[in-house]
C-alpha positions in Angstrom: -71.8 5.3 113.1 -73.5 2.2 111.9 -76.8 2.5 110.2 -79.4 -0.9 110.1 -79.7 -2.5 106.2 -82.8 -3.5 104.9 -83.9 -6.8 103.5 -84.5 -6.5 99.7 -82.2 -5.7 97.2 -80.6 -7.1 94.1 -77.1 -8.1 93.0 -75.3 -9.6 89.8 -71.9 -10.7 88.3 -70.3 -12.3 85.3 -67.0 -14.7 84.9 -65.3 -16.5 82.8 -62.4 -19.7 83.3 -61.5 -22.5 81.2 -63.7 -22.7 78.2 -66.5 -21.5 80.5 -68.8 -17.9 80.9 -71.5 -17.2 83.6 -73.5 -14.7 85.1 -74.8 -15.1 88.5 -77.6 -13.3 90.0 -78.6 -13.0 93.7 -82.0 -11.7 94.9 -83.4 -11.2 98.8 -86.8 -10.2 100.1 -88.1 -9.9 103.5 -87.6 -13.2 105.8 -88.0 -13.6 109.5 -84.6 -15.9 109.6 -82.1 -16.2 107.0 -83.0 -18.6 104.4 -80.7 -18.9 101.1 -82.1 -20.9 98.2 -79.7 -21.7 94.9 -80.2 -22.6 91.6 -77.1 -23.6 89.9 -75.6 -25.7 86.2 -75.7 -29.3 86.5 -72.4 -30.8 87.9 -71.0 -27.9 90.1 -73.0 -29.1 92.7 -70.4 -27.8 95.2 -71.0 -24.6 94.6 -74.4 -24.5 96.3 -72.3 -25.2 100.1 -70.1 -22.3 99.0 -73.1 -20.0 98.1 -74.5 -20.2 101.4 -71.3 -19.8 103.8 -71.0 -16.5 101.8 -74.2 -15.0 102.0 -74.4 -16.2 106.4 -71.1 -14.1 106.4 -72.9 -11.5 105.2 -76.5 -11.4 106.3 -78.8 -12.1 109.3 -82.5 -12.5 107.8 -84.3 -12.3 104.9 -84.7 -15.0 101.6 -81.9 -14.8 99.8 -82.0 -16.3 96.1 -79.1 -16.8 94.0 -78.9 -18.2 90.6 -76.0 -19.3 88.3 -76.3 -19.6 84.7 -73.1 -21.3 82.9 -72.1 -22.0 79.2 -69.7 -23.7 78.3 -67.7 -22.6 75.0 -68.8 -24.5 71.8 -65.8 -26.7 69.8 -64.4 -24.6 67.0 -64.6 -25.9 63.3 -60.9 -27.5 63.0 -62.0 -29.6 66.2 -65.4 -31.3 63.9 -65.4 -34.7 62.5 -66.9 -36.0 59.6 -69.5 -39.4 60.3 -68.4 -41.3 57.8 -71.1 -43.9 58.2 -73.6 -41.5 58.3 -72.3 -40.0 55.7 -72.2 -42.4 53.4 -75.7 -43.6 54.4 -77.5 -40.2 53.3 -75.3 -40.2 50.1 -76.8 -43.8 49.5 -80.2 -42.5 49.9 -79.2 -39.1 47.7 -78.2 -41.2 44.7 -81.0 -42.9 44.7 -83.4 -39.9 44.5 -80.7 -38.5 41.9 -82.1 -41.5 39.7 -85.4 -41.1 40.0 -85.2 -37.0 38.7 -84.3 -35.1 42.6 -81.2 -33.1 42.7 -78.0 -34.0 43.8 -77.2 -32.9 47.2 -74.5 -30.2 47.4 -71.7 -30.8 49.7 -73.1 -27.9 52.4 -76.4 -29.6 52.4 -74.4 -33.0 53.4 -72.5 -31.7 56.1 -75.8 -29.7 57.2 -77.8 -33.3 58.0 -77.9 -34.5 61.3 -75.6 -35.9 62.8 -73.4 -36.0 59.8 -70.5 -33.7 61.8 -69.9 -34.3 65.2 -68.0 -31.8 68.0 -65.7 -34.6 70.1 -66.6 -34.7 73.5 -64.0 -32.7 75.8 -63.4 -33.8 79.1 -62.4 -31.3 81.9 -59.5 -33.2 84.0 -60.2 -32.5 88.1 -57.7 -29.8 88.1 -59.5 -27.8 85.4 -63.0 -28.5 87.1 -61.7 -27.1 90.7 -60.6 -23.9 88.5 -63.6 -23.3 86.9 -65.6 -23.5 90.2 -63.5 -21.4 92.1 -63.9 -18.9 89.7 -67.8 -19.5 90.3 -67.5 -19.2 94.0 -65.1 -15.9 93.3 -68.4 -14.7 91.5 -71.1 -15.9 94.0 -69.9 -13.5 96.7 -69.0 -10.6 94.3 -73.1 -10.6 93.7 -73.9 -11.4 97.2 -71.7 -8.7 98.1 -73.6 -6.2 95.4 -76.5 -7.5 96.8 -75.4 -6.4 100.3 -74.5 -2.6 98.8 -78.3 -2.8 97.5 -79.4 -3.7 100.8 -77.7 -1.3 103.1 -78.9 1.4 100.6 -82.3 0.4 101.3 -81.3 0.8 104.9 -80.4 4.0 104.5 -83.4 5.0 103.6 -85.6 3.3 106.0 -83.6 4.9 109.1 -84.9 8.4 108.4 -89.1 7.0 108.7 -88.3 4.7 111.5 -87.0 7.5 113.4 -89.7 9.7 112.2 -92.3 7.0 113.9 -90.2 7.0 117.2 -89.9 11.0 117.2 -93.9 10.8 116.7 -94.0 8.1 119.7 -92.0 10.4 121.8 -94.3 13.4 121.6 -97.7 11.3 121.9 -96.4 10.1 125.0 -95.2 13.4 126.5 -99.2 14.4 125.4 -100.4 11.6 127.4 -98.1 12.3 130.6 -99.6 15.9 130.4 -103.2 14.4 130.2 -102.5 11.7 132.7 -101.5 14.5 135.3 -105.2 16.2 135.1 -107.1 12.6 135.2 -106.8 12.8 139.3 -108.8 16.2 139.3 -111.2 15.3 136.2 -112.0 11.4 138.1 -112.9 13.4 141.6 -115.1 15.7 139.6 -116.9 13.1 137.7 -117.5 11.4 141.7 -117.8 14.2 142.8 -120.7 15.2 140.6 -122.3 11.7 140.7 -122.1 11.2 144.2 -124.0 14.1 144.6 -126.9 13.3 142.8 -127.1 9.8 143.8 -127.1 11.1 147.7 -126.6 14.2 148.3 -127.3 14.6 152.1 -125.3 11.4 152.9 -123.8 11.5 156.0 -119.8 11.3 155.6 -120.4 12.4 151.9 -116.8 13.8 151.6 -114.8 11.7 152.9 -116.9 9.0 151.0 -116.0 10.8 147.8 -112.1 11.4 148.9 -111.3 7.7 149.6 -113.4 6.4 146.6 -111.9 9.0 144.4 -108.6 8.0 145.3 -109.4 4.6 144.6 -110.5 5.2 140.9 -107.4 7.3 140.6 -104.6 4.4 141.7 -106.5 1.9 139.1 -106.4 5.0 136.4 -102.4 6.0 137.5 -100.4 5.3 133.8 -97.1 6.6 135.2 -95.6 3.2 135.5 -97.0 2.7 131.5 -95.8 5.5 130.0 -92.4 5.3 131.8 -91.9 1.8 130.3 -92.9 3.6 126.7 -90.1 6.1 127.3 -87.5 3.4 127.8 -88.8 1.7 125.1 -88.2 4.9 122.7 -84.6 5.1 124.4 -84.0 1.3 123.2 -85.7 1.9 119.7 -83.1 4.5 118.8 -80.1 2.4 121.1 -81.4 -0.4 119.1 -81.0 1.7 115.3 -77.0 2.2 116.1 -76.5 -1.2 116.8 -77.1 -3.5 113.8 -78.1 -6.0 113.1 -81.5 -4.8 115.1 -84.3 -6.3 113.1 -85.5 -9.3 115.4 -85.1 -7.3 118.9 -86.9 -4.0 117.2 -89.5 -7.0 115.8 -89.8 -7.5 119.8 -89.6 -4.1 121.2 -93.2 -3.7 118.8 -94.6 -6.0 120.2 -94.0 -4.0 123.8 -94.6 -1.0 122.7 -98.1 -2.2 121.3 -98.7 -3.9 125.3 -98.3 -0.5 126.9 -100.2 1.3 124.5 -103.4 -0.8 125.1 -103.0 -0.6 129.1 -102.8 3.0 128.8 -106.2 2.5 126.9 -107.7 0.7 129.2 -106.7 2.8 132.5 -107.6 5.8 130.6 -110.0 7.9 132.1 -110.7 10.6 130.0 -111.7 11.1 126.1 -108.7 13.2 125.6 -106.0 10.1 127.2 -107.9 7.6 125.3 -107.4 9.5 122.1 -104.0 9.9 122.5 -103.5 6.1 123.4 -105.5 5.0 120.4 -103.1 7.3 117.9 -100.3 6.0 120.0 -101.7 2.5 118.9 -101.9 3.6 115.0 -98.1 5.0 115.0 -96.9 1.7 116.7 -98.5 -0.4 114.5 -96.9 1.9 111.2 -93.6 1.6 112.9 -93.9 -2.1 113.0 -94.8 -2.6 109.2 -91.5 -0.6 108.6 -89.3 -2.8 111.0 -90.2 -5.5 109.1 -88.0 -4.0 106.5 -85.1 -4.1 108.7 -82.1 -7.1 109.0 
C-alpha cells in the first residue's frame, strides 16, 4: 500500500574524485509546485541541469534547495617553487636592515614571506573534469534521495492526523444527517406556532401552514449537501492511497469547505448550525495539514 510523503525534510552526502572532496546538502520545505534552487563551486556549472532532473524524478511540490561545497586538494611540499626574484628582493632589503643593527632573517622566516614560495598551477585536462563532476552528480541524487527517505518519513506521520480529521468529518456529518431528518417536524412547529399567533381564526389556517411549511422545508432540505460531503470523505481516503495526492486533496478542501457553509446557511435549527460550524473548524484543520502533503 502506498502512503503520501510530506514536503520537508533534510538530506546530505560526501565524495571525493581526482584531487577533489565535497559534501552536498539538500533541503525542501513546503511549495505549492516544485521549485529546485542550487548553489554550487564555481566552474561545475553543469552540475546545476543535473541537480534538477534528479530531484523532478523524484518529487512533485515543495522548494527544494541543494547546495555543493567543493575543495580541491592543496599542492604537497615537493610540488613548491622557490621565487627567486622575490627572494632575492627581501634578502636585498634584509641585508640592509642587518647593517643598520636588525637581525638577520632566518631561512624559515624567508620562505614564510609572501609570495616567496609558490604552489604551480595544475590544470584538470577535460577528461579529469567530466570525472570529477560525475562524481558530483553521483552525490547530488544520493542526498536528494536521503532527502526523499526524510520526506516520506514525515509522510508517515502526517497519514495517521489526516485520517484522524476525515474520521472526525465522517461522524459530524452522520450528526448532521440525524439532525437534518427532524428539521421538517421542528420548521412546521416553529409555523405552526407563529401562524397561530399572527391569525389564529384564519380561514384555511392548515392548509396555509402545510403548503408554507413545506416550502421552508425544500429551501432547508441538506440531503443533496451532505451526500456530496460523504463522497468527498470517500475521495479524501481514495485520494491518501494514491500518491502523489497533495494538489487534488489541496482542491477537495476547498469543497469540502463549500458544502459545509451551505449546510450553514440552509440550517434551520441551533443544533444543525452547530454541527456545520464544527464541521467548518475540522475542515479548515484538515486543510492546514494537507498543506504538508506532496
Amino acid at each position: 500500500m502506498s502512503s503520501i510523503s510530506g514536503m520537508t525534510g533534510f538530506g546530505r552526502a560526501e565524495g571525493a574524485e581526482g584531487g577533489w572532496t565535497w559534501s552536498v546538502e539538500a533541503r525542501s520545505v513546503n511549495g505549492r509546485n516544485l521549485e529546485v534552487r542550487f548553489r554550487g563551486p564555481p566552474g561545475f556549472d553543469s552540475l546545476e541541469r543535473a541537480a534538477k532532473t534528479s530531484a523532478q524524478k523524484l518529487f512533485n511540490r515543495g522548494q527544494v534547495t541543494l547546495g555543493v561545497q567543493a575543495k580541491r586538494a592543496e599542492p604537497g611540499a615537493a610540488a613548491l617553487k622557490v621565487n627567486e626574484d622575490i627572494l632575492a628582493r627581501y634578502l636585498t632589503l634584509a641585508n640592509q636592515l642587518a647593517e643598520e643593527g636588525a637581525t638577520p632573517p632566518s631561512a624559515d622566516g624567508l620562505l614564510g614571506l609572501r609570495g616567496v614560495l609558490e604552489a604551480p598551477e595544475e590544470e584538470e585536462d577535460a577528461d579529469a573534469r567530466a570525472t570529477v563532476e560525475t562524481a558530483m552528480a553521483a552525490s547530488i541524487e544520493a542526498a536528494l534521495e536521503a532527502l526523499k527517505v526524510s520526506r516520506d518519513r514525515e509522510g508517515s506521520q502526517l497519514l495517521p492526523v489526516v485520517t484522524d480529521f476525515i474520521d472526525r468529518i465522517e461522524a459530524l456529518i452522520a450528526s448532521a444527517e440525524t439532525e437534518a431528518a427532524a428539521q421538517t417536524d421542528a420548521i412546521r412547529d416553529r409555523f405552526t406556532r407563529r401562524m397561530s399567533e399572527l391569525a389564529p381564526d384564519a380561514p384555511g389556517l392548515q392548509d396555509r401552514i402545510f403548503l408554507e411549511a413545506a416550502a421552508l422545508a425544500t429551501k432547508a432540505d441538506v440531503r443533496e449537501e451532505l451526500d456530496r460531503l460523504t463522497a468527498h470523505v470517500a475521495s479524501a481516503r481514495t485520494l491518501l492511497q494514491q500518491p502523489p495526492a497533495g494538489r487534488k486533496l489541496d482542491f477537495l478542501m476547498q469543497e469540502f469547505m463549500r458544502e459545509a457553509n451551505t449546510l450553514c446557511s440552509k440550517s434551520a435549527t441551533t443544533a444543525l448550525t452547530g454541527i456545520g460550524l464544527e464541521l467548518k473548524a475540522v475542515i479548515e484543520q484538515l486543510r492546514e495539514q494537507v498543506q504538508n502533503v506532496e
